[in-house]
DSSP file (Angstrom, degrees, kcal/mol; ACC not computed):
  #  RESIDUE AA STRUCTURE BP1 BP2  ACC     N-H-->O    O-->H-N    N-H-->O    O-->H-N    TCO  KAPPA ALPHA  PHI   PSI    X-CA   Y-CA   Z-CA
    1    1 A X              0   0    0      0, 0.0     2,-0.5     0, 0.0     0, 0.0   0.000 360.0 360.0 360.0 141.8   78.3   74.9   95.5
    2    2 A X        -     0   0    0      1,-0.2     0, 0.0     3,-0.0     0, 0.0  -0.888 360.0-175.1-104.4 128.6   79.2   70.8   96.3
    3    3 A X    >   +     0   0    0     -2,-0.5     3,-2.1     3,-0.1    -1,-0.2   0.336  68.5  73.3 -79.7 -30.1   80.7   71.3  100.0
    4    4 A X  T 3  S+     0   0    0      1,-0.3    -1,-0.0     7,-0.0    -2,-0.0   0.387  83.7  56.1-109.9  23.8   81.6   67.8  100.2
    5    5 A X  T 3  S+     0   0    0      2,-0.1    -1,-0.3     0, 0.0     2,-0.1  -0.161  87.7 102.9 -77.2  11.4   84.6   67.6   98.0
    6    6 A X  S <  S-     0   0    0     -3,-2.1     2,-0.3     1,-0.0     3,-0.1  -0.315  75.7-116.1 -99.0-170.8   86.3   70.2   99.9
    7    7 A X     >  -     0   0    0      1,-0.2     4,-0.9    -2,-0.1    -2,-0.1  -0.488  25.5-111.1-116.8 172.1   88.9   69.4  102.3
    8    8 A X  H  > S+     0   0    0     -2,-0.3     4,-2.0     2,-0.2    -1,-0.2   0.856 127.1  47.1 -67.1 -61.2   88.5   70.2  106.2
    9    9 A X  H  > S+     0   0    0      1,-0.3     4,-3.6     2,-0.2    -1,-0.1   0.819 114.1  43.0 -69.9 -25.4   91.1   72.7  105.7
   10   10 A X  H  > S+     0   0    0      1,-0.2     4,-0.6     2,-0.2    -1,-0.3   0.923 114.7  52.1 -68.8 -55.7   89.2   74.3  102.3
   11   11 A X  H  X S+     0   0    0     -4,-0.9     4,-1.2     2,-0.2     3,-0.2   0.766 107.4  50.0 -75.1 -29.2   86.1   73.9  104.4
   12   12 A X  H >X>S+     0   0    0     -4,-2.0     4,-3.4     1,-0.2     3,-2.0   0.933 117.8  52.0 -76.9 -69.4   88.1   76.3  107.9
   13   13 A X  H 3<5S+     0   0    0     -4,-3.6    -1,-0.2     2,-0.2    -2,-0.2   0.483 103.8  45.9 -64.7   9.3   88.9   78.8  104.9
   14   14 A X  H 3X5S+     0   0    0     -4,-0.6     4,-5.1    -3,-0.2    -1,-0.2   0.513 111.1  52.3 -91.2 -47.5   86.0   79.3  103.5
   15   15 A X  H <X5S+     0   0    0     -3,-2.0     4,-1.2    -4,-1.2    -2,-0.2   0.546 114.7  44.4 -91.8 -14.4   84.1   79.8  106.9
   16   16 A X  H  X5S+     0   0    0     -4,-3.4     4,-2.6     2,-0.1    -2,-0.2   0.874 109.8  55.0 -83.0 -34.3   86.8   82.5  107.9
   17   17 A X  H  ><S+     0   0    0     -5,-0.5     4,-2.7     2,-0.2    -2,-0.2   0.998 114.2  42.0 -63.4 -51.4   86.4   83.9  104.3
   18   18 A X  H >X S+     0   0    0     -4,-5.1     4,-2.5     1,-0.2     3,-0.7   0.961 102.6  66.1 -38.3 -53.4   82.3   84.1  105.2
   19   19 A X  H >X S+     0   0    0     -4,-1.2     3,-1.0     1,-0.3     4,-0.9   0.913 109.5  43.8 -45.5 -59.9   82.9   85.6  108.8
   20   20 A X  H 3X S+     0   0    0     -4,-2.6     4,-2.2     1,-0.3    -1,-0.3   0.721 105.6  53.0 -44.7 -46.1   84.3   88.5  106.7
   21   21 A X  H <X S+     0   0    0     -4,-2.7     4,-2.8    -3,-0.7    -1,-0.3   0.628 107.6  53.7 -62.9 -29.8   82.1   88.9  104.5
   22   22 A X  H XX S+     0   0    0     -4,-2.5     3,-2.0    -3,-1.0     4,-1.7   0.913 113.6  43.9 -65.2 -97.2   79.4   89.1  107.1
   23   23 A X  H >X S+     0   0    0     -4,-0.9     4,-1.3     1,-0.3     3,-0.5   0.725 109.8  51.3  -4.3 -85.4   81.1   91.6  108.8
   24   24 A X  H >X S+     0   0    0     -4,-2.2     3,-1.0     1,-0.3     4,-0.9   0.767 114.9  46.9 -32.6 -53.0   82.0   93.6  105.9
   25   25 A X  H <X S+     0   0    0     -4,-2.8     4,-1.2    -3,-2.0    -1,-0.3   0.829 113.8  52.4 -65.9 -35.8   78.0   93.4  104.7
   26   26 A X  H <X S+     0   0    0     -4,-1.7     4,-0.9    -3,-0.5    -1,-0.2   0.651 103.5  47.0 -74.4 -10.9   77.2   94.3  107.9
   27   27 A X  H <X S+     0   0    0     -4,-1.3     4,-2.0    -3,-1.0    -2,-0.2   0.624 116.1  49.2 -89.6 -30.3   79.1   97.2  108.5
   28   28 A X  H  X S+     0   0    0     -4,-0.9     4,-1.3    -5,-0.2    -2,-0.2   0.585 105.0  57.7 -89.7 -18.4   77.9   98.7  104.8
   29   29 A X  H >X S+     0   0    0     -4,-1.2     4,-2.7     2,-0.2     3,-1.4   0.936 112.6  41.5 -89.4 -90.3   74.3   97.9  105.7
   30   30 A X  H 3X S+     0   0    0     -4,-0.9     4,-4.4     1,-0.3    -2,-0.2   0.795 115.2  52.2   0.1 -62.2   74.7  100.4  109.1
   31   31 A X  H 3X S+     0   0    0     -4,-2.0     4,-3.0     1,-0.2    -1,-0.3   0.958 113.5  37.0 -64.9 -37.8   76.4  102.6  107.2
   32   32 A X  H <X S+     0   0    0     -3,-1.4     4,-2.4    -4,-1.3    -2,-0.2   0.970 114.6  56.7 -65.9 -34.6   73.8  102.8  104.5
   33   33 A X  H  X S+     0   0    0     -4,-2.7     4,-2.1     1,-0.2    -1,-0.2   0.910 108.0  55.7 -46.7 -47.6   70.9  102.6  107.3
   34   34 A X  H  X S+     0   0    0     -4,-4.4     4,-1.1    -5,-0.3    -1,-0.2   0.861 106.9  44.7 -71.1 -29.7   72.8  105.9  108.9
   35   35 A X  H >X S+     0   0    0     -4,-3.0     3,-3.1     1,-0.2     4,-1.7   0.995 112.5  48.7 -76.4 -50.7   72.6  108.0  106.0
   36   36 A X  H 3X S+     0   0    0     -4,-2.4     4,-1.7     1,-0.3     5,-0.3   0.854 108.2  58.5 -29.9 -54.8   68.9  107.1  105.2
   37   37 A X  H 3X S+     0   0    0     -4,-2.1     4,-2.1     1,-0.3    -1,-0.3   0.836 119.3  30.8 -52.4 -37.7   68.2  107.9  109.0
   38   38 A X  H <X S+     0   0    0     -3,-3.1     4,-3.2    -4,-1.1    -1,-0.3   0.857 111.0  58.4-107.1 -26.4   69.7  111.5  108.3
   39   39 A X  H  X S+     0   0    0     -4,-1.7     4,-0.9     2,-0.2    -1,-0.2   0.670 108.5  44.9 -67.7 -37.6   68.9  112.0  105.3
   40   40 A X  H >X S+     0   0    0     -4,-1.7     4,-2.8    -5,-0.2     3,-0.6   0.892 119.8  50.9 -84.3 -36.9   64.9  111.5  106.2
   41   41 A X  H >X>S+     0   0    0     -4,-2.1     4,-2.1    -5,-0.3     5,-1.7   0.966 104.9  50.3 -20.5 -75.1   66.0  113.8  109.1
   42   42 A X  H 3<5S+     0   0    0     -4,-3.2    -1,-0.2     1,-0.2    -3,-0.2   0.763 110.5  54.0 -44.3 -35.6   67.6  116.2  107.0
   43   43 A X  H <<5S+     0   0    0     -4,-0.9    -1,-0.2    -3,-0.6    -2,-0.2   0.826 110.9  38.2 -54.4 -53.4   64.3  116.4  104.8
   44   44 A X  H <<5S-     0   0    0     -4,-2.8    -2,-0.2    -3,-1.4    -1,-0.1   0.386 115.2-109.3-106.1   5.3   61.4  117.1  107.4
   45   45 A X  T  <5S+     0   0    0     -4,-2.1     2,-0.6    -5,-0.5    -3,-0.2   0.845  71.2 140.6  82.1   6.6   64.0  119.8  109.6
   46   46 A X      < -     0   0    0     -5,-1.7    -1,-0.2    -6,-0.3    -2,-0.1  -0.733  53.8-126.4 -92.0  98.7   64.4  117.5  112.6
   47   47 A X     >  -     0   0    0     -2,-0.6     4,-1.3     2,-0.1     3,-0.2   0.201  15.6-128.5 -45.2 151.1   68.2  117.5  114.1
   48   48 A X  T >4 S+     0   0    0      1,-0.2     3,-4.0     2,-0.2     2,-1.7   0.773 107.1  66.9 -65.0 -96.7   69.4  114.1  114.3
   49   49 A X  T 3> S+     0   0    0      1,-0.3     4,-1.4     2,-0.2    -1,-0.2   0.408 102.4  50.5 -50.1 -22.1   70.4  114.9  118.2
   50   50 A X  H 3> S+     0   0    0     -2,-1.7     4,-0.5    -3,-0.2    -1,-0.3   0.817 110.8  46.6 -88.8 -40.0   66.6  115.1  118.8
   51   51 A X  H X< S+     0   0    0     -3,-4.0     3,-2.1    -4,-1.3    -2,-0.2   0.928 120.2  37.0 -68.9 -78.8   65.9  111.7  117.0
   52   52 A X  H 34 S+     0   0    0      1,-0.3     4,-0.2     3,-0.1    -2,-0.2   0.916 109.7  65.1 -48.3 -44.8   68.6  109.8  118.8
   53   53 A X  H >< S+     0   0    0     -4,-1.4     3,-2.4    -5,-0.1     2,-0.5   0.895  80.9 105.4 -45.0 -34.7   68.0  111.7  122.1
   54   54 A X  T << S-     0   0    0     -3,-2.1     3,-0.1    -4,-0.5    -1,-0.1  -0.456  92.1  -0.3 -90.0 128.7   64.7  110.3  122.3
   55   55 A X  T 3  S+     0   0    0     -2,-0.5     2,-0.5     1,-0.4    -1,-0.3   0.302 102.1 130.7  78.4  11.0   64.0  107.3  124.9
   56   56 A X    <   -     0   0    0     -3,-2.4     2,-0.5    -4,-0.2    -1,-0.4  -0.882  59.0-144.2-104.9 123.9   67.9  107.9  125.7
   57   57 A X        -     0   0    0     -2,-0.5     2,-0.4    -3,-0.1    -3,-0.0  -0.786  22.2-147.7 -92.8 104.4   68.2  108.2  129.3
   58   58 A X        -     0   0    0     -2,-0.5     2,-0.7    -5,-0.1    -5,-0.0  -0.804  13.6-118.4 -76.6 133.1   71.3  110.9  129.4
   59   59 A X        -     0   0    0     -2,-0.4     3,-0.1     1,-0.2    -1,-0.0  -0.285  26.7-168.2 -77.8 108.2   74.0  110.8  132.4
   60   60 A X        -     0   0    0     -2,-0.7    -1,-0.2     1,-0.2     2,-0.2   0.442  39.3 -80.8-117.8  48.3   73.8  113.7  134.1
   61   61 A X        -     0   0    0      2,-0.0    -1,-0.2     0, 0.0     2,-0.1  -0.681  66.4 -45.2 141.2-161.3   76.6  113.9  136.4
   62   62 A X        -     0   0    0     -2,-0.2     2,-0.4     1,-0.1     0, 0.0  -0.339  56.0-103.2 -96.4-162.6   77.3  112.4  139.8
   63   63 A X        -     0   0    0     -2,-0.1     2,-0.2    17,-0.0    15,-0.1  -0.812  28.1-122.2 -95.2 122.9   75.1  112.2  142.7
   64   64 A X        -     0   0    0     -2,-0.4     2,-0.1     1,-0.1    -1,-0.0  -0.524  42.0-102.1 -72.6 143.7   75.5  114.5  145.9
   65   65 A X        -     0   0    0     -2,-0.2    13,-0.3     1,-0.1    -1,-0.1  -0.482  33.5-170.7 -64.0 138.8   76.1  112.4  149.1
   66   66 A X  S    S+     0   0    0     11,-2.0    36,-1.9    -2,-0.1     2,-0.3   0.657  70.3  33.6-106.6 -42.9   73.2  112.0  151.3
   67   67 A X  E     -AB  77 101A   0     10,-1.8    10,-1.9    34,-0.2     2,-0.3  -0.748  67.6-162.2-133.9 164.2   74.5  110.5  154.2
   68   68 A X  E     -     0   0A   0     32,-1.5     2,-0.8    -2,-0.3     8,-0.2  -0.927  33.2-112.0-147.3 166.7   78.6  111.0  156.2
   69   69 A X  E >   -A   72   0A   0      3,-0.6     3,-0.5    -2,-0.3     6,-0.2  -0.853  24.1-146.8-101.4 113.5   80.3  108.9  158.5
   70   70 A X  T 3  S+     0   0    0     -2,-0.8     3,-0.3     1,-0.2    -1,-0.2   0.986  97.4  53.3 -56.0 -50.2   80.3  111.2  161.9
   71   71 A X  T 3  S+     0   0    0      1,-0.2     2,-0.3    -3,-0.1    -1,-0.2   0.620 125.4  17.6 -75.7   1.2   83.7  109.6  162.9
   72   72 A X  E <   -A   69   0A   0     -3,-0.5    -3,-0.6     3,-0.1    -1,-0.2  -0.733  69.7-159.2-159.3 107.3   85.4  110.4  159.7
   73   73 A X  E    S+     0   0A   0     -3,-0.3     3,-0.1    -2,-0.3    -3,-0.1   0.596  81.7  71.0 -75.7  12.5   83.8  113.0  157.6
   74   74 A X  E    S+     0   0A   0      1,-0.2     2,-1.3    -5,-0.0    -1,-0.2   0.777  80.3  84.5 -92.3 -10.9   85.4  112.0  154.2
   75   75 A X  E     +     0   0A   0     -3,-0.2    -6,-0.3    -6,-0.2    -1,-0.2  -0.370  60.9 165.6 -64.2  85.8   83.3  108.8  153.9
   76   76 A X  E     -     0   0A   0     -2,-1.3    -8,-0.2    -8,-0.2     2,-0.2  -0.337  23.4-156.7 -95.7-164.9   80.0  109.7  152.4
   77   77 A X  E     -A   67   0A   0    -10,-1.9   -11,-2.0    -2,-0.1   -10,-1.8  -0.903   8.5-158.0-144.2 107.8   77.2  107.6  150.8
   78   78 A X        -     0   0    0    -13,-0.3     3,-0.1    -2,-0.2   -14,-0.1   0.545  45.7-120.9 -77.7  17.9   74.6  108.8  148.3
   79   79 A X  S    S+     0   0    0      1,-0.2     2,-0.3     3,-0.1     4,-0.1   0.751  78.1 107.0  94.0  -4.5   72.6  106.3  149.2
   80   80 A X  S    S+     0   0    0      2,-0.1    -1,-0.2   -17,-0.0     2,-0.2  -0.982  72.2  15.7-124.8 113.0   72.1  104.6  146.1
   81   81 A X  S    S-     0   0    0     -2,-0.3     2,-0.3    -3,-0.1     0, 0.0  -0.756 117.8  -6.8 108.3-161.2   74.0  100.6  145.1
   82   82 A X  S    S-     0   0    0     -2,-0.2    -2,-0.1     1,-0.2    -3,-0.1  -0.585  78.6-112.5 -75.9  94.6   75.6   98.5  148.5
   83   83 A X        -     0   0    0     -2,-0.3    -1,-0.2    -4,-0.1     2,-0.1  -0.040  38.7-113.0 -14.1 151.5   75.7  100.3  151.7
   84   84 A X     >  -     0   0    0     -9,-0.1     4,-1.0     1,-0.1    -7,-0.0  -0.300  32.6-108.1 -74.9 177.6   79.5  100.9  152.7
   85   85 A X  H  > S+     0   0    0      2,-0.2     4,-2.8     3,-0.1     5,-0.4   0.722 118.7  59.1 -76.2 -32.3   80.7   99.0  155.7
   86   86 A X  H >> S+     0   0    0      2,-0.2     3,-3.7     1,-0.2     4,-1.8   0.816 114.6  44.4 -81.8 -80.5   81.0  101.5  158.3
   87   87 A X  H 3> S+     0   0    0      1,-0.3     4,-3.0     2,-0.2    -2,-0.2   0.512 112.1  51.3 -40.0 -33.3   76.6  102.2  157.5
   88   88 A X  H 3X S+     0   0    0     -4,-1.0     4,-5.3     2,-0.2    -1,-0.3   0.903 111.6  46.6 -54.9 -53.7   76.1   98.6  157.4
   89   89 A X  H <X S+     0   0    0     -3,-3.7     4,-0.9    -4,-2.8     5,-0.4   0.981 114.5  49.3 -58.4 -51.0   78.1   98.7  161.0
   90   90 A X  H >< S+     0   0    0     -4,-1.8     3,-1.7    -5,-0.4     5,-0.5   0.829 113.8  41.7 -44.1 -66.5   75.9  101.6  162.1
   91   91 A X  H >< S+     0   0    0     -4,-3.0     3,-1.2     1,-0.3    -1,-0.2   0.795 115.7  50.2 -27.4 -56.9   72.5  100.0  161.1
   92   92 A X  H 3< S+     0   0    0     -4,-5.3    -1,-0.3     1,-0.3    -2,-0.2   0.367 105.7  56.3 -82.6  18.6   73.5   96.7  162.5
   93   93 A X  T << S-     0   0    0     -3,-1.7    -1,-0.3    -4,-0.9    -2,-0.2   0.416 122.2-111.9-101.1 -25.2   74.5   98.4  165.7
   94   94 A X  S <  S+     0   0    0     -3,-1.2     2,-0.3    -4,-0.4    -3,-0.2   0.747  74.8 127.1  54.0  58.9   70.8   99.9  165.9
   95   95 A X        -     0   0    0     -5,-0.5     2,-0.4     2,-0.0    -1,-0.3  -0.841  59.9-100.0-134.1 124.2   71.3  103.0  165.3
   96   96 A X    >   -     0   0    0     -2,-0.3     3,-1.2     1,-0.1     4,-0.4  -0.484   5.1-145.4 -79.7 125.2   69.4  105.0  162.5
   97   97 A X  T 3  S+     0   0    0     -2,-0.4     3,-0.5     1,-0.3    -1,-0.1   0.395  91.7  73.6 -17.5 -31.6   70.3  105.8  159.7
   98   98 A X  T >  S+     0   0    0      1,-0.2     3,-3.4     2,-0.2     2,-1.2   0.983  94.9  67.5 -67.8 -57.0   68.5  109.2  159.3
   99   99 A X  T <  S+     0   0    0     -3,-1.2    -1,-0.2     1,-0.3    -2,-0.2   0.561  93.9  51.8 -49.5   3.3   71.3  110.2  161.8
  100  100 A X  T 3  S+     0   0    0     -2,-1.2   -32,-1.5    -3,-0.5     2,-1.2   0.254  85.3 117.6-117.6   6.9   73.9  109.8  159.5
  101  101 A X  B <    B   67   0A   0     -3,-3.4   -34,-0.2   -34,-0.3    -3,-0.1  -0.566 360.0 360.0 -88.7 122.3   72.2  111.9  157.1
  102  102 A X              0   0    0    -36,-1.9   -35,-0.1    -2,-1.2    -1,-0.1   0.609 360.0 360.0 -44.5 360.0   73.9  115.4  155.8
């Protein structure tokens, strides 16, 4: 295909017509990849959940709170991510931390 008889605008519709087509191939390529994937599953008696499960970190719930704010017991902390402010205050006050622990 001669590109360089095309127009700018021939040339814009041409690359939107690819972008689709990329898509489009790439979504049929997935799709065909998933069946194969189950299909060899399906063959040797291994549930897919068991395949995919594997090296997949599952979430499994939240976290009980470790640590409570004496002056107001709904603040907790588990302890995990950015101290809150009022622990931050305790700490930098110089006051330990274990004491604020549940």
């Amino acid at each position: 295909m001669d590109l360089s008889n095309l127009s700018a605008a021939d040339l814009r519709n041409l690359q939107e017509q690819i972008k689709r087509e990329l898509k489009k191939r790439e979504s049929q390529d997935q799709a065909k990849a998933r069946e194969q994937i189950f299909a060899i599953a399906q063959s040797v008696g291994v549930p897919l959940k068991d395949l995919i499960g594997n090296g997949v970190r599952a979430k499994t719930g939240t976290v009980a709170p470790r640590y409570r704010n004496p002056a107001d017991a709904s603040q907790q902390w588990t302890g995990r991510g950015r101290q809150p402010k009022w622990v931050k205050e305790w700490v930098d006050a110089g006051k330990a931390i274990d004491l604020l622990r549940l």
